[in-house]
Backbone as ProteinMPNN parsed JSONL, in Angstrom:
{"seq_chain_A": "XXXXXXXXXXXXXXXXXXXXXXXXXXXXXXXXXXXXXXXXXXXXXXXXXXXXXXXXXXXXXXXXXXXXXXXXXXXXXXXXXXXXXXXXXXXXXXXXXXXXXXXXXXXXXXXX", "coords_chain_A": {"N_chain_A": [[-16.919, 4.653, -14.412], [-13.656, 4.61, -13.629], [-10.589, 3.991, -11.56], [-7.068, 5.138, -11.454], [-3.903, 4.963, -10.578], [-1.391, 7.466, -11.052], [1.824, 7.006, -12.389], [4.817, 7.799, -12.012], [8.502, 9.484, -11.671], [10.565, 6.329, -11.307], [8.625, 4.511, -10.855], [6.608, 5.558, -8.679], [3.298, 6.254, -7.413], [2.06, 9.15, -8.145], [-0.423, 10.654, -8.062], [-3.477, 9.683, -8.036], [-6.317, 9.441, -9.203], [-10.078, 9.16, -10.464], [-11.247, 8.308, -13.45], [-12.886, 7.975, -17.332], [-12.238, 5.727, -18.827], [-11.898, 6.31, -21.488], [-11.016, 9.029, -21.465], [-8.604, 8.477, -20.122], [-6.926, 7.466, -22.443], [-6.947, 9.667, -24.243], [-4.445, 10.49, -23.441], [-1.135, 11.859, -23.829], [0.617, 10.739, -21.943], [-0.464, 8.37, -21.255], [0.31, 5.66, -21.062], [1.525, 6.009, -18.176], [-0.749, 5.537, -16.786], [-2.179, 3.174, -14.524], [-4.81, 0.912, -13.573], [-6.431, 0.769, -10.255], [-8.376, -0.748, -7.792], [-11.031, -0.798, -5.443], [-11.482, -3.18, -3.667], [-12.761, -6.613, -2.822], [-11.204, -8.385, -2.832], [-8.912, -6.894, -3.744], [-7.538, -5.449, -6.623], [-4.841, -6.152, -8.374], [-3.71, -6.308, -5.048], [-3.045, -4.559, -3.549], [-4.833, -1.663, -2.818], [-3.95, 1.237, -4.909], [-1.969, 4.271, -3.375], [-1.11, 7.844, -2.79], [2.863, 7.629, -3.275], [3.018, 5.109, -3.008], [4.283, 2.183, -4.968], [4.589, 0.851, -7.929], [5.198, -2.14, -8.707], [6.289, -3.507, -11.805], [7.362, -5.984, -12.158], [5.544, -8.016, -10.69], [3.039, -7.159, -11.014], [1.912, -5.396, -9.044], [0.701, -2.892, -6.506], [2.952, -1.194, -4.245], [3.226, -0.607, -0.642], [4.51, 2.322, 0.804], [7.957, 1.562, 2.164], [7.598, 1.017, 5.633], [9.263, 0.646, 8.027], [12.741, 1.019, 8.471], [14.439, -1.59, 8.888], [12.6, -3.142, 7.681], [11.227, -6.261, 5.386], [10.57, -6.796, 2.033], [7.799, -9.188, 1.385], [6.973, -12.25, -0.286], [4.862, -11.6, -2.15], [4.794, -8.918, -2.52], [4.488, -7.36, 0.038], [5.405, -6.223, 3.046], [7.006, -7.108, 5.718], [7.728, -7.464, 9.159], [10.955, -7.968, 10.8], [10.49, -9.396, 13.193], [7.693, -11.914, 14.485], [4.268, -10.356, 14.524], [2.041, -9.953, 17.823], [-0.524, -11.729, 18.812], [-3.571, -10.378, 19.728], [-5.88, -8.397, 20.894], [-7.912, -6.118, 18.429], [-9.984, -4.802, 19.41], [-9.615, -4.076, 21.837], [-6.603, -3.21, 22.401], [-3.996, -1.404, 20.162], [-1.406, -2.288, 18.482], [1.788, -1.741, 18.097], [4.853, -0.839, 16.823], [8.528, -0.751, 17.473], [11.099, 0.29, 16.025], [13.321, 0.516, 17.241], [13.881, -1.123, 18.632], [13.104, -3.234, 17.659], [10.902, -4.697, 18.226], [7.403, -5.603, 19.175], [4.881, -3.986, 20.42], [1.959, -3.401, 22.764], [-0.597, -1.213, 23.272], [-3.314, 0.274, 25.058], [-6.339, 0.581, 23.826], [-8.521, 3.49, 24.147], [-11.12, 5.222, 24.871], [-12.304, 3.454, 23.009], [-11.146, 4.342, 20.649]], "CA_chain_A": [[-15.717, 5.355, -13.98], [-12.673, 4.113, -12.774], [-9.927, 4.761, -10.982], [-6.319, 5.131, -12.024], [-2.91, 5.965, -10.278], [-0.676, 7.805, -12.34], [3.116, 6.676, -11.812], [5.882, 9.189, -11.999], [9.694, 8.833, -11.746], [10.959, 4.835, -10.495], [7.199, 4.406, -10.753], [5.942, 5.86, -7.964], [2.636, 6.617, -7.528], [2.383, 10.692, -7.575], [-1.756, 10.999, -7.937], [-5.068, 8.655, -7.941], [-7.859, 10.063, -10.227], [-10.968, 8.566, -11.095], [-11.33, 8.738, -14.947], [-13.353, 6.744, -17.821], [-10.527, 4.856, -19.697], [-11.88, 7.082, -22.722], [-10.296, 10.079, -21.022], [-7.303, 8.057, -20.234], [-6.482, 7.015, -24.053], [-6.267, 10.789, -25.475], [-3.662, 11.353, -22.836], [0.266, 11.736, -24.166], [1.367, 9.607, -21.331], [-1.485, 7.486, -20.4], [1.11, 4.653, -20.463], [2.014, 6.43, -16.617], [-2.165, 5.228, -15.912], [-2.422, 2.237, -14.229], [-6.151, 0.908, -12.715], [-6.219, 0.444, -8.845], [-9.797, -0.796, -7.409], [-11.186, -1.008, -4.029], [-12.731, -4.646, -3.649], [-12.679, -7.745, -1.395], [-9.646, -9.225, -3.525], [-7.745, -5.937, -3.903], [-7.358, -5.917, -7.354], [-3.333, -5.725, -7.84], [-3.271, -7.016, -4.408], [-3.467, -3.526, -3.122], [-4.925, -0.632, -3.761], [-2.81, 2.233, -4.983], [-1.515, 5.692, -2.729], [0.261, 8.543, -3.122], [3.976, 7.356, -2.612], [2.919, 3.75, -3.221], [5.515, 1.763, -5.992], [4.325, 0.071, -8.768], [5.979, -3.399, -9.46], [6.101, -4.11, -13.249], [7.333, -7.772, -12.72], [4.471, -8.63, -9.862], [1.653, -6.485, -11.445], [1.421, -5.135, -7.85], [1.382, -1.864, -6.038], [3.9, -1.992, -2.812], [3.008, 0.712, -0.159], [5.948, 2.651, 1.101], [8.678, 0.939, 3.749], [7.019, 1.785, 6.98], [10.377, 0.583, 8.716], [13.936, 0.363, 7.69], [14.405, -3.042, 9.329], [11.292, -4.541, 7.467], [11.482, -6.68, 4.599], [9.231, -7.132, 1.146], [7.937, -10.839, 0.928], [7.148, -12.639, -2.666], [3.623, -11.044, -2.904], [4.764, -7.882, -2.719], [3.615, -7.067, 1.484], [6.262, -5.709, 4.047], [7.011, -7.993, 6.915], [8.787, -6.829, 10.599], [11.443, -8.725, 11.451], [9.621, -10.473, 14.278], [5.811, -11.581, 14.381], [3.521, -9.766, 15.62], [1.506, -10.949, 18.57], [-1.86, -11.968, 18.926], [-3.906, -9.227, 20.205], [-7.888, -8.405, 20.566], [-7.767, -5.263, 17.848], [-10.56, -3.959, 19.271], [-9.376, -3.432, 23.254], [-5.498, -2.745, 21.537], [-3.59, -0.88, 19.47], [-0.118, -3.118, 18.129], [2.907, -0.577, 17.944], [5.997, -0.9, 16.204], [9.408, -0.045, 18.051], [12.081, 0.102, 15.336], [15.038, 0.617, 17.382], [14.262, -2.656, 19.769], [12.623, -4.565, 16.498], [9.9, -4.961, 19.103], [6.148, -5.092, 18.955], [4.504, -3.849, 22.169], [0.502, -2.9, 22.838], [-1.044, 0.01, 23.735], [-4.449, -0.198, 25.677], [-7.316, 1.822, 23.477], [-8.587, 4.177, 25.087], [-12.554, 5.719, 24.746], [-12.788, 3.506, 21.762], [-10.414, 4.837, 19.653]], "C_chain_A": [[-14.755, 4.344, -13.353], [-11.281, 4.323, -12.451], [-8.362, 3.886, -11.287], [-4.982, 5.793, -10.707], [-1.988, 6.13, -11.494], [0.633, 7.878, -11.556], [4.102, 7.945, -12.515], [7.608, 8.379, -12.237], [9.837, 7.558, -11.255], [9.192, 4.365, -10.622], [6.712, 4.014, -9.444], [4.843, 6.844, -7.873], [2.198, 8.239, -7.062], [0.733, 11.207, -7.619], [-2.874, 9.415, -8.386], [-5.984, 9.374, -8.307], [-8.961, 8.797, -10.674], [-11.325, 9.112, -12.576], [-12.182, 7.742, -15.86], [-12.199, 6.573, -18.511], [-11.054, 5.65, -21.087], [-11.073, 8.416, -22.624], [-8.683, 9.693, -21.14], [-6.081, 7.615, -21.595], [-6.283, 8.593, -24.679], [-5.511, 11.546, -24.446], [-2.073, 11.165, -23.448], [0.843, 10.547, -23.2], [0.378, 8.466, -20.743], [-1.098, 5.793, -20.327], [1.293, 4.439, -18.934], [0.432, 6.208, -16.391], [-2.058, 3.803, -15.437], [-3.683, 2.277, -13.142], [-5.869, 0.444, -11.407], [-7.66, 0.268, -8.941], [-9.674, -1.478, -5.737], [-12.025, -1.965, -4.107], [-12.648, -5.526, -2.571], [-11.473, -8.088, -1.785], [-8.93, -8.006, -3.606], [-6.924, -5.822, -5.336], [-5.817, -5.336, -7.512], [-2.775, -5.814, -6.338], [-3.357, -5.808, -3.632], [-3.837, -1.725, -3.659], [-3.994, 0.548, -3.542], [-2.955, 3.921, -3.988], [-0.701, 6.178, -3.467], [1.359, 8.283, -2.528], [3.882, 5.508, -2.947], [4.031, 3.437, -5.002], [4.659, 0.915, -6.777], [4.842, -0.557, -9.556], [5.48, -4.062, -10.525], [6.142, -5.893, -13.332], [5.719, -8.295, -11.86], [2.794, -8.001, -10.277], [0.831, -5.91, -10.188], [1.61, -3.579, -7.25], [1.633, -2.198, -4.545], [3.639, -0.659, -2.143], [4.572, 1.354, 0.313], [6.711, 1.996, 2.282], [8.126, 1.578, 5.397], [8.13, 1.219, 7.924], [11.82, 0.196, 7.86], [14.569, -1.296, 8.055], [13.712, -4.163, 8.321], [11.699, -4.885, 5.857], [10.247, -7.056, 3.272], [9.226, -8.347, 1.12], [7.617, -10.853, -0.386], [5.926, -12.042, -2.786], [3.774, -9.575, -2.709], [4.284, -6.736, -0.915], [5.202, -7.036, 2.471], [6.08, -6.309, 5.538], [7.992, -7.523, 7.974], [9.531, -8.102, 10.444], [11.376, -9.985, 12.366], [8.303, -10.509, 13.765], [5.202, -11.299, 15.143], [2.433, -10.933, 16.599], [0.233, -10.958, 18.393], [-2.297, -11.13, 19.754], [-5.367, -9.022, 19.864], [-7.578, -6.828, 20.185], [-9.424, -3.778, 18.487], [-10.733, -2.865, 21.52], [-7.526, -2.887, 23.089], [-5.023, -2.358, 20.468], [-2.081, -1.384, 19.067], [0.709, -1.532, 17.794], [4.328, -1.456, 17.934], [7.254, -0.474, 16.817], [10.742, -0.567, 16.882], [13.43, -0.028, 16.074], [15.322, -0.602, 18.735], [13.862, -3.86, 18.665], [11.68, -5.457, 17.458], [8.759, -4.924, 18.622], [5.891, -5.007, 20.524], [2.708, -3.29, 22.061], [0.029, -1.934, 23.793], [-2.77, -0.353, 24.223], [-5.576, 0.851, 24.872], [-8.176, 2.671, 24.098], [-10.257, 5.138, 24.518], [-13.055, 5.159, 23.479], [-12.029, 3.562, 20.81], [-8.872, 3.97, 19.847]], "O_chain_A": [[-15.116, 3.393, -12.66], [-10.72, 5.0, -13.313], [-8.233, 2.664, -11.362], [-5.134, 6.844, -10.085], [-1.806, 5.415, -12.479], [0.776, 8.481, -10.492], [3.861, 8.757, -13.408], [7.891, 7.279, -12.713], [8.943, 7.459, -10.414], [9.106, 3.323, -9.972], [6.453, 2.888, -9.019], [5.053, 8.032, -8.12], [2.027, 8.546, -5.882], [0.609, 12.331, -7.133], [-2.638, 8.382, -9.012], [-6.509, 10.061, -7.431], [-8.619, 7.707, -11.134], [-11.653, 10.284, -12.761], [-12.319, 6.626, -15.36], [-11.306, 7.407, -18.663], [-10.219, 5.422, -21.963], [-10.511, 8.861, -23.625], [-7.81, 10.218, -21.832], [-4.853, 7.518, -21.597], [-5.467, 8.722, -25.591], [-5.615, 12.765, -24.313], [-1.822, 9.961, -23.515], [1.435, 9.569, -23.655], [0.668, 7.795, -19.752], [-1.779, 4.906, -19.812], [1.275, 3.344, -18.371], [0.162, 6.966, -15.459], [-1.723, 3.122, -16.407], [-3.809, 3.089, -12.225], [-4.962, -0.387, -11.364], [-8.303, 0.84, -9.822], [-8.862, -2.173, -5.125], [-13.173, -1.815, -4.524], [-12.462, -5.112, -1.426], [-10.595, -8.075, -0.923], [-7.769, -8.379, -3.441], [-5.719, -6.07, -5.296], [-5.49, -4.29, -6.951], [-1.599, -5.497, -6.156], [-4.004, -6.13, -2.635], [-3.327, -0.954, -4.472], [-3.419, 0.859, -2.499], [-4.002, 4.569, -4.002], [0.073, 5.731, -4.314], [1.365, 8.51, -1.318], [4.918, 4.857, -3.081], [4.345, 4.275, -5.848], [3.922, 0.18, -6.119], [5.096, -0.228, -10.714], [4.59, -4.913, -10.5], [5.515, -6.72, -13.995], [4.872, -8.912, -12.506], [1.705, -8.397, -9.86], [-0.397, -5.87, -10.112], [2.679, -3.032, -7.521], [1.029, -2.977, -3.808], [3.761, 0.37, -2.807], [5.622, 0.749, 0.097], [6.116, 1.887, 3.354], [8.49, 2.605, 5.97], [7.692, 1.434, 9.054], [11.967, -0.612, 6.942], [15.14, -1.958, 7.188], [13.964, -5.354, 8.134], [12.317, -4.086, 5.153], [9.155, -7.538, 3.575], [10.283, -8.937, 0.898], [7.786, -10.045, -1.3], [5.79, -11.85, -3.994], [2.711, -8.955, -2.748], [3.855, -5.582, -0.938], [5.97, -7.996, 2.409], [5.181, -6.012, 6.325], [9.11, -7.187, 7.585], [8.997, -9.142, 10.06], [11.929, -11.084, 12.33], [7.761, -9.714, 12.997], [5.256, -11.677, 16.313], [2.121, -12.1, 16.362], [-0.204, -10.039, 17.699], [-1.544, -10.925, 20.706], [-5.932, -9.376, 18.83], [-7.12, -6.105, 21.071], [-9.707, -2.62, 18.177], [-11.325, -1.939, 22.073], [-7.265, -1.994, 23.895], [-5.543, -2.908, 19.498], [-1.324, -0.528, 19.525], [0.205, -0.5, 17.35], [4.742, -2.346, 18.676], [7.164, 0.749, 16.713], [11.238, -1.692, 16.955], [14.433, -0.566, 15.606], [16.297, -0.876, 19.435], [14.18, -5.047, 18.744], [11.696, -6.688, 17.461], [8.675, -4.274, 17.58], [6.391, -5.61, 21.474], [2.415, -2.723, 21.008], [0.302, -1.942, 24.993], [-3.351, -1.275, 23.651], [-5.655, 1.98, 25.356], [-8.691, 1.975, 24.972], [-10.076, 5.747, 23.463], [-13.887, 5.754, 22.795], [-12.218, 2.713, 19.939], [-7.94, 4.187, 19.073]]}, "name": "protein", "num_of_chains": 1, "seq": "XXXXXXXXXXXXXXXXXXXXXXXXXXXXXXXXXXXXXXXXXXXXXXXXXXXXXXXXXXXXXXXXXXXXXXXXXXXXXXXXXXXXXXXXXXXXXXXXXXXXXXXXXXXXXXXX"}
């Protein structure tokens, strides 16, 4: 089995099915299949969501803008403005402030 998003208008990804590629061949549009896989390498660099874009020239899927500020670099990955700081991920939580183009940290709290 393996797993497929199926691109829609601008080719954005509108579902993620697992299918055998024999299924996928007696479909009318199974052009709109493209394979996503969950691995160490990320095959396509990441794996595909609903809402995620799928760039024909980079052979990549791009997740959606998570800020209007932020910018796509050349592999296809959404960069803030500023860089973020160094931070122990597992006593903080990094947070985003769009309208200072800030990063600021939050203290985790029972764990979570």
């Amino acid at each position: 089995m393996t797993t497929f998003a199926e691109l829609g208008v601008d080719d954005i990804v509108v579902n993620v099915i697992v299918a055998e590629q024999s299924f996928i061949d007696t479909l009318s549009n199974k052009e709109s299949f493209i394979e996503t896989r969950k691995n160490d390498n990320f095959f396509k660099r990441q794996y595909a969501g609903i809402g995620y874009t799928y760039d024909r020239i980079r052979d990549v899927f791009i997740e959606p803008k998570p800020y209007p500020s932020w910018t796509l670099d050349s592999n296809g990955f959404w960069e803030s403005p500023t860089n973020a700081p160094l931070y122990d991920k597992q006593l903080h939580i990094l947070l985003w402030n769009e309208i200072d183009k800030t990063w600021s940290l939050s203290v985790r709290r029972n764990g979570f």
